[in-house]
C-alpha positions as CSV (number, residue, x, y, z in Angstrom):
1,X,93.0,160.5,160.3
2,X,93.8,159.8,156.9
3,X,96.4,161.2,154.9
4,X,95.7,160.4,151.3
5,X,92.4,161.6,149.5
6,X,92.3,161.6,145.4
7,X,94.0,164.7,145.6
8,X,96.8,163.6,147.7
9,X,98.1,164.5,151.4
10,X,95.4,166.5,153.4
11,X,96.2,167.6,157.1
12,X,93.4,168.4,159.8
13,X,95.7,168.2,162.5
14,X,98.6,170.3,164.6
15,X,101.4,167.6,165.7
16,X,104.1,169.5,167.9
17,X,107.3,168.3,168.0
18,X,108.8,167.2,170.9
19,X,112.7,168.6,171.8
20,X,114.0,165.0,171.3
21,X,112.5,164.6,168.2
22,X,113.9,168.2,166.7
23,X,117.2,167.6,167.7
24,X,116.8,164.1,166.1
25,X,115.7,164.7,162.9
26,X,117.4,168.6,162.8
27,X,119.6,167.3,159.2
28,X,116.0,166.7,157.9
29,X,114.3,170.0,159.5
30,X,116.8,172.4,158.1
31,X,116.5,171.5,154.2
32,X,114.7,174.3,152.1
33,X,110.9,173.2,151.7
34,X,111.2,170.8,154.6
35,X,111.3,172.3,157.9
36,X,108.8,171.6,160.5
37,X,105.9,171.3,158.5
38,X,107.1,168.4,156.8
39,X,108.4,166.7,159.2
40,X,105.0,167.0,161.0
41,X,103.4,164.9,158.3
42,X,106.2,162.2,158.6
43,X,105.3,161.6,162.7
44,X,101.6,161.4,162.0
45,X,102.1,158.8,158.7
46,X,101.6,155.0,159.1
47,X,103.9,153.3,156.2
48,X,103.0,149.4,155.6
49,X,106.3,147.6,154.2
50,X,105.6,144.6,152.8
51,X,109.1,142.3,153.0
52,X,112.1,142.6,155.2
53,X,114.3,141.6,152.8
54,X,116.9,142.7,150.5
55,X,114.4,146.1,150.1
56,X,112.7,145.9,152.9
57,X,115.8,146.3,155.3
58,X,117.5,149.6,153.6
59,X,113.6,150.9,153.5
60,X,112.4,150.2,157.0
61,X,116.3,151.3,158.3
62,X,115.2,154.8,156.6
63,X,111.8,155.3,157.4
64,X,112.6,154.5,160.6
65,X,115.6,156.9,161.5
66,X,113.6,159.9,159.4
67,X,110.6,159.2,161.9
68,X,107.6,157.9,159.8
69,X,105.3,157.7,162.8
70,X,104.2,154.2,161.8
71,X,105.2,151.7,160.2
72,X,104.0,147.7,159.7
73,X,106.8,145.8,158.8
74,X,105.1,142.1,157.1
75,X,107.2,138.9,156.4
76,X,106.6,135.3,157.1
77,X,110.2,134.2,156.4
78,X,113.3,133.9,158.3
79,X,116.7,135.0,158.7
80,X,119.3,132.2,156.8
81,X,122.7,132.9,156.4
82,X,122.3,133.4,152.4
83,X,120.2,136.7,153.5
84,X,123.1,138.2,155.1
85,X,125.0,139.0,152.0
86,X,122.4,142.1,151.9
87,X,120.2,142.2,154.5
88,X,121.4,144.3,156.2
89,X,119.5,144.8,159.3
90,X,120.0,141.4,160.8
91,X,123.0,139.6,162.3
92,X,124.2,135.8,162.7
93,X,122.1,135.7,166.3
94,X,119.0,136.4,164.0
95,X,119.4,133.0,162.1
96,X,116.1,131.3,162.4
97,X,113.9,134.0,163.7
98,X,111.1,135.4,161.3
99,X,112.4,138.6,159.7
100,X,109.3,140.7,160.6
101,X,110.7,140.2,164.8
102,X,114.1,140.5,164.4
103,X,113.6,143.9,162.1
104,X,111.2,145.3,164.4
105,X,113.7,144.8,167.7
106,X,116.2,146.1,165.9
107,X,114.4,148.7,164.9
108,X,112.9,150.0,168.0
109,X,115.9,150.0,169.6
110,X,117.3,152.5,167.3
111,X,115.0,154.8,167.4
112,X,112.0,154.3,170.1
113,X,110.3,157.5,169.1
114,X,108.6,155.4,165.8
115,X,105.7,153.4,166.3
116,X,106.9,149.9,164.8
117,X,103.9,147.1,164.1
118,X,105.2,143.5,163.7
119,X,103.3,141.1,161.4
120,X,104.8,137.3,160.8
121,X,102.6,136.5,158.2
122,X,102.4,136.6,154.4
123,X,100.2,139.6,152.5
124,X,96.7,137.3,151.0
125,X,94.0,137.7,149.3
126,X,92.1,137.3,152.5
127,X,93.9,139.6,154.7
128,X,95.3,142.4,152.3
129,X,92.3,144.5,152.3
130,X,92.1,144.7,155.9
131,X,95.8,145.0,156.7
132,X,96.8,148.1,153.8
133,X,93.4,149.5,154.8
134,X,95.3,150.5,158.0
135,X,97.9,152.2,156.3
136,X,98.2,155.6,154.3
137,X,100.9,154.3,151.7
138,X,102.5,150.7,150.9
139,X,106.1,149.9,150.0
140,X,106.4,146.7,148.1
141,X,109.4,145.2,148.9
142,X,108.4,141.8,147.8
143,X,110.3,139.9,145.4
144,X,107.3,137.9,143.3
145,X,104.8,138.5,141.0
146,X,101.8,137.6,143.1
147,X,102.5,139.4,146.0
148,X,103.1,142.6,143.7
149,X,99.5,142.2,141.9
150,X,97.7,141.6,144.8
151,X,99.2,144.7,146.6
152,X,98.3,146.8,143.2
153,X,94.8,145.6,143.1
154,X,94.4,146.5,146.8
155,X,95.6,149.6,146.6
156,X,93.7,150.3,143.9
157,X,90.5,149.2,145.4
158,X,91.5,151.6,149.0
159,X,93.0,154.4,146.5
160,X,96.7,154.0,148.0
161,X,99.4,154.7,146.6
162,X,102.6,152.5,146.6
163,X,105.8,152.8,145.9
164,X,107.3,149.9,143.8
165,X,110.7,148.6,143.3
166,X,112.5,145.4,141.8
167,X,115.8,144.0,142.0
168,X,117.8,141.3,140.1
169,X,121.5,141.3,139.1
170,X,123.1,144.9,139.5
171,X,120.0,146.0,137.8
172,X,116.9,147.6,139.6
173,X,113.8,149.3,139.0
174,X,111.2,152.1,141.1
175,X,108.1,154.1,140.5
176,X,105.2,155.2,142.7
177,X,101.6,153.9,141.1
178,X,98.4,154.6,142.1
179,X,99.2,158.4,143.1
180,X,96.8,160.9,142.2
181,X,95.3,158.9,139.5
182,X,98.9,158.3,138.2
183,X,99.1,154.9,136.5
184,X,98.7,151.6,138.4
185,X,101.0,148.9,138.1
186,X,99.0,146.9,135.5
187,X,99.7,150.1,133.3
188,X,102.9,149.2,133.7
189,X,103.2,145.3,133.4
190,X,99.2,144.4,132.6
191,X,99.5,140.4,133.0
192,X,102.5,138.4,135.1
193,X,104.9,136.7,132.9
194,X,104.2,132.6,133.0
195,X,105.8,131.1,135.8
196,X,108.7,129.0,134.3
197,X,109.6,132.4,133.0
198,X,109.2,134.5,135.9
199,X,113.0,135.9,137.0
200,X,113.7,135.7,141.2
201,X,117.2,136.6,143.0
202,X,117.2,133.0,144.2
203,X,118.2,131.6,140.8
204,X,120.1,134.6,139.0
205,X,121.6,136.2,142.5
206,X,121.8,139.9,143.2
207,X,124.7,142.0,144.2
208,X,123.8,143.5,147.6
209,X,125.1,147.2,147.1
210,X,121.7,147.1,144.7
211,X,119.6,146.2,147.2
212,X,120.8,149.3,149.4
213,X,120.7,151.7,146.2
214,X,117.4,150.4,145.0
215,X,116.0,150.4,148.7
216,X,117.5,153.9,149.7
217,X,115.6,155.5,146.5
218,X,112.5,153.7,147.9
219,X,112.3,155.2,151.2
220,X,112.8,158.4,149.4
221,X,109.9,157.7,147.5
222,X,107.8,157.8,150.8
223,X,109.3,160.6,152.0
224,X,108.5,163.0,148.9
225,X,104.5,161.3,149.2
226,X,104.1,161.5,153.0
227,X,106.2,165.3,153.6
228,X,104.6,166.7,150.0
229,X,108.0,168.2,149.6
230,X,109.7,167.2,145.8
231,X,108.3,164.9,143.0
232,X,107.5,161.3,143.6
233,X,108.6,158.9,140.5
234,X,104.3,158.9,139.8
235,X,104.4,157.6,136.0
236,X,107.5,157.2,135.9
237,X,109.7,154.4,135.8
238,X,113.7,154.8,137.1
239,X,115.8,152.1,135.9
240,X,118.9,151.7,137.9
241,X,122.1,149.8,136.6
242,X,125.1,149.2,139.1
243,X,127.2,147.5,136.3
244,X,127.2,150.6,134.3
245,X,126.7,153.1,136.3
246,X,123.5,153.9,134.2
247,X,120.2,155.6,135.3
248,X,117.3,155.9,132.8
249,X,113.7,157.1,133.3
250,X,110.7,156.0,131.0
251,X,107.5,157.2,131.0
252,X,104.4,155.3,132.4
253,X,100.9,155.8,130.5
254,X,97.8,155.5,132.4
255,X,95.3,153.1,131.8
256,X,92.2,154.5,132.8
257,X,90.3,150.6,132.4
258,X,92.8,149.2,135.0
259,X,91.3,152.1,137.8
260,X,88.1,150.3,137.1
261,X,88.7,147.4,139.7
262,X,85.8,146.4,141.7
263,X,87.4,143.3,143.7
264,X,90.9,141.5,144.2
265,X,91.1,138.7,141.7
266,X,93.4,135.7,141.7
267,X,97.0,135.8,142.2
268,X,98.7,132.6,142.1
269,X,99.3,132.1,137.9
270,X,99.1,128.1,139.0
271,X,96.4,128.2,141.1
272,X,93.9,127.0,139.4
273,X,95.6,123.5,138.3
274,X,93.4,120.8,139.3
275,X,96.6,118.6,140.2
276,X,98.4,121.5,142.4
277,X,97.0,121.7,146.2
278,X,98.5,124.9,147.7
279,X,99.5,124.4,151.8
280,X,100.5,126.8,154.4
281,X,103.5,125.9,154.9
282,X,102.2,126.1,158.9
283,X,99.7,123.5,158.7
284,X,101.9,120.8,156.9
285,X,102.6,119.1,160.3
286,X,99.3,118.7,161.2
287,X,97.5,118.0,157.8
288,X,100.5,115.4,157.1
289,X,100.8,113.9,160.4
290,X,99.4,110.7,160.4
291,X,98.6,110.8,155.9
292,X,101.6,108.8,153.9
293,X,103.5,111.1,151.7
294,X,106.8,111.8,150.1
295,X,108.8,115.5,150.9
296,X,110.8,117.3,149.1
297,X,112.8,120.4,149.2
298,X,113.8,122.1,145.8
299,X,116.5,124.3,147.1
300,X,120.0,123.9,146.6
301,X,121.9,121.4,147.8
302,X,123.8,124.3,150.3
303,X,120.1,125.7,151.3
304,X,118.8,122.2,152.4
305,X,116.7,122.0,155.6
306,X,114.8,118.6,156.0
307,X,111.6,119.3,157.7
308,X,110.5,116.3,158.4
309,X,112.9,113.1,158.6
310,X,113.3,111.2,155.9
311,X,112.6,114.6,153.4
312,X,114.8,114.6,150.5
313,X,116.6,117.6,148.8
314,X,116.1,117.2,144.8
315,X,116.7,121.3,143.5
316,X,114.7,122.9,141.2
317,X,117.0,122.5,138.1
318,X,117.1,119.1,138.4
319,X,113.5,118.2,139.5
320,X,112.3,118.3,135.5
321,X,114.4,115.3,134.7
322,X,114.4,113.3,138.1
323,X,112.7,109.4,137.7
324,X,110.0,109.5,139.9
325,X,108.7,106.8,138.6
326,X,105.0,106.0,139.8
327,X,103.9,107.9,142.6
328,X,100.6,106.6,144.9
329,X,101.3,109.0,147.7
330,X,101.1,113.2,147.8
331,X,103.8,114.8,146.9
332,X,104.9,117.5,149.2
333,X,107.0,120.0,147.6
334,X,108.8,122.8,149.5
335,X,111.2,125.6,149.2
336,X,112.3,128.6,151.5
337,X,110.1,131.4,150.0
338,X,107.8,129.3,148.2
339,X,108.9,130.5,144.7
340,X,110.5,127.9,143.5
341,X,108.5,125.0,144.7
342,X,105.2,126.5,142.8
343,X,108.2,126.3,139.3
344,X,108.4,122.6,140.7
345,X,104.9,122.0,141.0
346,X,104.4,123.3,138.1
347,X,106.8,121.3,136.0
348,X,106.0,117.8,137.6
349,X,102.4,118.5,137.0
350,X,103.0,119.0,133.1
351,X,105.0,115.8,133.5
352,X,101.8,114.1,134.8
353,X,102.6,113.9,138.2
354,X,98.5,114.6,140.0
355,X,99.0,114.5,143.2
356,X,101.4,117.2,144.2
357,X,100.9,119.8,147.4
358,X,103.4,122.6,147.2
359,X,104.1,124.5,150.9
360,X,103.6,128.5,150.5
């Protein structure tokens, strides 16, 4: 069953609560315009969250104690002790273990009743249509340009909504797109900003309070969609700032040309430099295995992790003016998220450097 037409929420369908699940959710049962209706549409929902990160923990933590029936939970990175600071969900025994598992135990254990879907993987051009066509809404809780596009376009192309948000510093932004012909995220921001310029949390930090405002607004986002109870931020864009205790709305004009999409496009702004070979990070062991090569990690000196012996750690800021001298072998540039290895490959390749693979 499908929840979302053009016109929004439509329900064939009578779901009857359990006991357990009305003296669960009774705070949410109880609010004028809610009641059991609405909560009804919640159990039968299936919610795809993409990232389980600074977002994607205060999101899932509240979809998943209001009782969204389903909900994928998609990220191929791990728990590091930097997360911590505001991730909230995990723990120092998660250190290692791809965010996507350790949210979803978590998860399940607090509340069973919710239908919780696992995927260790990154959202792609080749998978995206298949995996949000699963879904009724999507919750970007990504933190780069790509990914965002690519979830818009798709979207788009499955007429989903989704419900956006962005942090940096102690500023962050939300909106729903894509809801009831409301404006898409290209209305918003039409083309990504060049790479060198394009800001992340890794380089200019983020105070973790933000992450639980910014995320906490999100999942009340879904709510408003999936119940039909209040008025989704559709065209509208709330700008949150922690530092100031400031919260401003702007209005979102539609664009009815970026509705016109008839297939995903290309998402990587770098992707197409003939010098640049883009790896799974996965298949680096076996591509690399036996082929000589030189390894770097970009990171920070604190984030190191050698994943190979004999990789070297040269970060980001430094990487520009580093003497590399003549180089006769790939080089293998990584990073945890990927982010700022595709700056480095970037850089080096302007520099001259031809033979560069960066890890994604």
């Amino acid at each position: 069953m499908k929840l979302f037409g053009k016109i929004g929420i439509k329900h064939s369908l009578r779901i009857n609560m359990t006991e357990e699940e009305n003296i669960r959710y009774n705070r949410q049962i109880i609010l004028p315009n809610w009641g059991v209706e609405a909560q009804e549409k919640v159990k039968v929902s299936r919610v795809a969250v993409i990232g389980a990160g600074g977002l994607g923990c205060p999101v899932l933590s509240y979809l998943v104690a209001a009782g969204v029936g389903t909900i994928g939970v998609m990220d191929f990175d791990v728990v590091e002790v930097s997360n911590l600071q505001r991730q909230v969900i995990y723990d120092m025994d998660d250190i290692g273990i791809n965010k996507a598992m350790a949210a979803s135990q978590k998860l399940k254990a607090f509340n069973p009743l919710v239908n919780i879907i696992a995927l260790d993987k990154g959202l792609e051009k080749s998978n995206a249509l298949e995996i949000i066509g699963e879904y009724d809404l999507v919750v970007d809780a990504t933190d780069n340009f790509e990914t965002r596009y690519l979830i818009n376009d798709a979207c788009v192309l499955l007429n989903k909504p989704f419900v956006f948000a962005s942090i940096i510093g102690f500023e962050g932004q939300v909106s729903v797109f894509n809801y009831k012909d409301g404006p898409t995220y290209r209305c918003l921001y039409p083309e990504p900003p060049a790479k060198e310029n394009a800001p992340n949390c890794n380089e200019n930090g983020v105070i973790g309070a933000l992450a639980g405002t910014i995320g906490a607004i999100q999942a009340n986002e879904v709510l408003k969609i999936i119940s039909g109870v209040g008025e989704p931020l559709a065209g509208k864009l709330l700008i949150v700032n922690l530092l100031n205790n400031k919260f401003s709305t702007l209005e979102i004009t539609a664009v009815a040309e970026n509705k016109k999409i008839k297939s995903l496009g290309e998402y990587d702004i770098i992707c197409n430099n003939d010098h640049i070979t883009f790896l799974p990070h996965r298949d680096f062991a076996e591509k690399f295995s036996q082929i000589p090569h030189l390894t770097i990690d970009v990171s920070d000196e604190y984030e190191f992790v050698p994943i190979e012996k004999g990789a070297k750690n040269i970060p980001l800021y430094e990487i520009e003016e580093y003497g590399f001298g003549t180089i006769t072998v790939p080089l293998v540039l990584y990073c945890k998220s990927g982010l700022r290895s595709k700056q480095a490959a970037l850089l080096l390749s302007k520099k001259g450097i031809k033979n560069i693979v960066c890890l994604t």
